[in-house]
C-alpha positions as CSV (number, residue, x, y, z in Angstrom):
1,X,16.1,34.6,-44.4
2,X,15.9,34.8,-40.8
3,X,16.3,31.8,-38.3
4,X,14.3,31.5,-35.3
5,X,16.5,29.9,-33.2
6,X,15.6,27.5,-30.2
7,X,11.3,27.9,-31.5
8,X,9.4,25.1,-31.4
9,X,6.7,24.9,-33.8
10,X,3.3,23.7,-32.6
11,X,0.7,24.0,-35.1
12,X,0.8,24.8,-39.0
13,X,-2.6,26.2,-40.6
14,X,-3.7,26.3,-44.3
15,X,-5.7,29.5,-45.9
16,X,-6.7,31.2,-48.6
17,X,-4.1,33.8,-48.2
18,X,-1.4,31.4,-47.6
19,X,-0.5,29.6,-44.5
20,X,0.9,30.3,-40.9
21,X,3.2,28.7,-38.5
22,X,2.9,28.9,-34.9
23,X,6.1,28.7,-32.5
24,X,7.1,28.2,-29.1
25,X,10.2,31.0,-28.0
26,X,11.2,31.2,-24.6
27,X,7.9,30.4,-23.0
28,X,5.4,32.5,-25.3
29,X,3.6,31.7,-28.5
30,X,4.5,33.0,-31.8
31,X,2.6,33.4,-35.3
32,X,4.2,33.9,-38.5
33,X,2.4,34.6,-41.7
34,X,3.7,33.4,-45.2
35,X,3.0,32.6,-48.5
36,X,3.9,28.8,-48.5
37,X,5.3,26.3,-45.7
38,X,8.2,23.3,-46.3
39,X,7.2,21.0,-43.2
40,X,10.9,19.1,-43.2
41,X,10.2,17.2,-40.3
42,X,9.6,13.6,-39.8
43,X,6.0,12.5,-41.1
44,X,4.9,10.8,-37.6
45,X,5.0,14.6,-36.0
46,X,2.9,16.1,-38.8
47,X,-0.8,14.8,-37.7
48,X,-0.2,16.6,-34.6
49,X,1.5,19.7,-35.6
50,X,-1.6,20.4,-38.8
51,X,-4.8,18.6,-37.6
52,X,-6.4,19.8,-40.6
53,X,-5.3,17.0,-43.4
54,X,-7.2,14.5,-44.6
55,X,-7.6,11.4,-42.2
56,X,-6.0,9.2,-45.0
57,X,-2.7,11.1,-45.3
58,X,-2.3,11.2,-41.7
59,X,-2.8,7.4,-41.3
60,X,-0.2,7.2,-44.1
61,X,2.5,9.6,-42.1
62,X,1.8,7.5,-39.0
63,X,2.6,4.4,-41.2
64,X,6.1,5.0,-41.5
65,X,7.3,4.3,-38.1
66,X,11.3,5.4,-37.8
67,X,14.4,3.2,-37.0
68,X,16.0,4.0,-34.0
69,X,19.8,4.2,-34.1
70,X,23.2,4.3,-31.8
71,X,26.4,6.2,-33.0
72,X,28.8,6.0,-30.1
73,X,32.3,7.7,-30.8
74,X,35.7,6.5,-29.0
75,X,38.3,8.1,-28.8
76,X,41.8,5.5,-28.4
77,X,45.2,6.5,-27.3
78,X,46.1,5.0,-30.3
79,X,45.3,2.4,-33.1
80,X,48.4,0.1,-32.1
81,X,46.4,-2.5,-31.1
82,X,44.3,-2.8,-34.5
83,X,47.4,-2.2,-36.2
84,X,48.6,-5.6,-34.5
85,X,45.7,-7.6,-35.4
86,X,45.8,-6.6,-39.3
87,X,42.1,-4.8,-38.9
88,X,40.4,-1.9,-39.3
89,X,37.2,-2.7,-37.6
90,X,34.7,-5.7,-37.0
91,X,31.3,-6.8,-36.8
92,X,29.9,-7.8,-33.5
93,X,26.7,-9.9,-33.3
94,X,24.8,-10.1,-31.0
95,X,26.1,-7.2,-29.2
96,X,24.5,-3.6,-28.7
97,X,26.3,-2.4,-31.6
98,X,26.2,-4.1,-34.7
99,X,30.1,-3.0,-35.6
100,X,32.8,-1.2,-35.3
101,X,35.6,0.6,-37.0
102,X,38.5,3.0,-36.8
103,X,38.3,6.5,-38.4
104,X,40.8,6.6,-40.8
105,X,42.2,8.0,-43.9
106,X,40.0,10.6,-43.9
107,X,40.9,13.7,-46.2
108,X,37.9,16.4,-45.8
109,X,37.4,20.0,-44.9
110,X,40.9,20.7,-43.5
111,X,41.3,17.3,-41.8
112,X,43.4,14.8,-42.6
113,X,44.2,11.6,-40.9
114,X,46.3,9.0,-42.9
115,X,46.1,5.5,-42.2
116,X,50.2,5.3,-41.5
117,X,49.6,8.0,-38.5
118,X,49.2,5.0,-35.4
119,X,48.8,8.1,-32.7
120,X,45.4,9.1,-31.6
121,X,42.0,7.5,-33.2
122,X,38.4,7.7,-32.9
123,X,36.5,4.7,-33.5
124,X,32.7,4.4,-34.3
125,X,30.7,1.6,-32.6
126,X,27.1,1.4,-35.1
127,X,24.0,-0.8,-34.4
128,X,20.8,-0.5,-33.2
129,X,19.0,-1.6,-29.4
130,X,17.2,-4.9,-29.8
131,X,13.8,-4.6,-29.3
132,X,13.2,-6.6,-25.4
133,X,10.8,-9.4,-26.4
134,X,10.4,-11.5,-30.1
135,X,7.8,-12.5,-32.1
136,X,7.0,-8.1,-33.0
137,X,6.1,-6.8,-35.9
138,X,9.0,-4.5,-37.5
139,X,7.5,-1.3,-36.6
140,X,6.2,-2.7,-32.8
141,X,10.5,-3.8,-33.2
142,X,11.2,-0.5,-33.4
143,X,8.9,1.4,-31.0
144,X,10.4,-1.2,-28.6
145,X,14.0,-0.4,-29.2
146,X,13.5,3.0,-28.8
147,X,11.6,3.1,-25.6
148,X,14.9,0.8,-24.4
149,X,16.9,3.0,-25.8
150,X,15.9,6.4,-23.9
151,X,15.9,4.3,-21.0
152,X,19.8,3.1,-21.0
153,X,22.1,5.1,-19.1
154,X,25.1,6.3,-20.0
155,X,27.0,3.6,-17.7
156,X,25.4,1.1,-19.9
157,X,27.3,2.3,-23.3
158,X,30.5,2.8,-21.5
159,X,30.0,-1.1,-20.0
160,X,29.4,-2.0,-23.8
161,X,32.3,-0.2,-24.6
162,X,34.9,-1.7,-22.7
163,X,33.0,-5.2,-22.8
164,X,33.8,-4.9,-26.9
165,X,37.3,-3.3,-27.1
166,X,38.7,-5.6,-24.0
167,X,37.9,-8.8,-25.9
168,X,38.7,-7.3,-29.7
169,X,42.0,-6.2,-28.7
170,X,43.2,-7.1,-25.0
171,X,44.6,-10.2,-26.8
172,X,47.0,-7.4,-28.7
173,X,47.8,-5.4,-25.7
174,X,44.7,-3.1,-25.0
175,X,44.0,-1.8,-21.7
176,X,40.2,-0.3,-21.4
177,X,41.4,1.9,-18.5
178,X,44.5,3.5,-20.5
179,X,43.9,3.4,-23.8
180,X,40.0,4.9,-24.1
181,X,40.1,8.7,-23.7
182,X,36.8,9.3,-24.7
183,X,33.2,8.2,-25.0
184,X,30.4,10.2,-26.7
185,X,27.8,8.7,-27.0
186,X,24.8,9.5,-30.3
187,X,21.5,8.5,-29.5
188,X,19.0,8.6,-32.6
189,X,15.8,7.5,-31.2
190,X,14.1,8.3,-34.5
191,X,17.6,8.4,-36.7
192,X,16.8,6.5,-39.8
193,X,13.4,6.3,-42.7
194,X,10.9,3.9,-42.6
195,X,12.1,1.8,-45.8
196,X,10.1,-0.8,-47.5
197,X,10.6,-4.4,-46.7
198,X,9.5,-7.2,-48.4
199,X,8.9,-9.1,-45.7
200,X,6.5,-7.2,-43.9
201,X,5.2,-4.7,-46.5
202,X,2.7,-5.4,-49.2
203,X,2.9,-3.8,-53.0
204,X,1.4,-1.0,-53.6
205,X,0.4,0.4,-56.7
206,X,2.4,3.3,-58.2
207,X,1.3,6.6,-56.2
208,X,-0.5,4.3,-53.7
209,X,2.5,3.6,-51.5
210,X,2.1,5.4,-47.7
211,X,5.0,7.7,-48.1
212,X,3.7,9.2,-51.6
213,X,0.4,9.5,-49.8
214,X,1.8,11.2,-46.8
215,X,3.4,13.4,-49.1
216,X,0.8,15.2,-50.7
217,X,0.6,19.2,-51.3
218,X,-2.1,20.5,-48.8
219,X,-3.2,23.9,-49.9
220,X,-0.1,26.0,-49.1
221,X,1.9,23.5,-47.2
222,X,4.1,20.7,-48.7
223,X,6.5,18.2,-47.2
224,X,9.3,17.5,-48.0
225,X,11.8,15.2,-46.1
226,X,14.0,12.1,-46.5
227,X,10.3,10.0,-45.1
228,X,8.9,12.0,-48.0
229,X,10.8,9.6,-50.3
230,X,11.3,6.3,-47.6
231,X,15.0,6.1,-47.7
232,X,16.8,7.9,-44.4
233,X,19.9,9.8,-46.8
234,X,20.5,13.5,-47.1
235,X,20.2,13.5,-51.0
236,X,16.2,11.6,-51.2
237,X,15.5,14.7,-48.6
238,X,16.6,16.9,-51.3
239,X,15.5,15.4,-53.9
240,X,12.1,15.7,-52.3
241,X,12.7,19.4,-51.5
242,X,13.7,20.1,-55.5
């Protein structure tokens, strides 16, 4: 296998002869030849990067619009304060992030952090960037938050930030300008699947939902991706691969 690091792909053709991928490397354009192509990326990208499908299966990829996501990590001088209060984490509504909890007793790969050990601590803030005006649709929601999203600074997270942790646990003795050591800040602007809601999504029949559609072998190309199976988890990508 070799890996063609930092190479953007720009265009993916189907032929008799099997298919080939074109790349972007340090400012010049590159062609590969194979026998078969896995396009892995989200579906929204794949009308652009292989013109050549059917009108109907692109429609179907541009269906499934994904949900834009924040993971901001903090890093705390220590978890006294939460260990005062009696919690691990809480739910904030109605703030940028939708909750918030400390990273504890983990036990994986060589790292180990009990929940006894009160020293250092990261905690993850988790939610997603309401959309600026109501009354959207859920996939108008989303193209919303995500434009909002690339356009917040990183001030704004770190205001949120101290905002949250200042009124969760000042009360137990937390001081924002001591006690936070770190701020990284995640930003998934297309992070999570397209999943079905009933809400907002008709029935299909079986095999006539948009991501079984979008899925579809063409020629020597097939897709396969977590959109491929409309659920944003590592195992549905795959399970779509196998």
């Amino acid at each position: 296998v070799r890996l063609r690091l930092n190479s953007t792909v720009i265009n993916v053709a189907d032929s008799d002869e099997g298919a080939s991928t074109s790349y972007v490397n340090q400012g010049r354009v590159w062609r590969v030849k194979s026998r078969h192509v896995v396009l892995a990326c989200y579906h929204a990208i794949i009308p652009h990067l292989c013109p050549e499908l059917p009108g109907t299966q692109k429609d179907a990829q541009n269906y499934q619009v994904k949900r834009p996501l924040i993971l901001t990590n903090v890093l705390l001088r220590n978890s006294k304060a939460f260990d005062a209060l009696g919690i691990s984490g809480a739910y904030c509504p109605g703030r940028l992030h939708g909750a918030v909890w400390q990273i504890k007793g983990v036990n994986t790969a060589g790292y180990r952090h009990d929940w006894n050990d009160s020293g250092p601590v990261p905690v993850m803030f988790w939610g997603s960037v309401a959309p600026p005006a109501s009354g959207l649709s859920v996939k108008a929601q989303h193209r919303a938050s995500r434009a909002r999203l690339l356009a917040m600074t990183f001030e704004d997270f770190e205001r949120e930030v101290r905002t949250v942790l200042d009124g969760m646990l000042g009360p137990a003795g937390f001081d924002v300008k001591q006690d936070i050591l770190a701020i990284t800040v995640n930003r998934w602007p297309h992070g999570y699947s397209y999943d079905y809601l009933d809400l907002w999504d008709p029935e299909w029949p079986e095999g006539g939902a948009p991501h079984e559609i979008a899925r579809q072998r063409f020629g020597n190309i097939v897709i396969a991706n977590s959109d491929a199976g409309a659920n944003a988890y590592t195992h549905v990508a795959i399970d779509q691969a196998w």
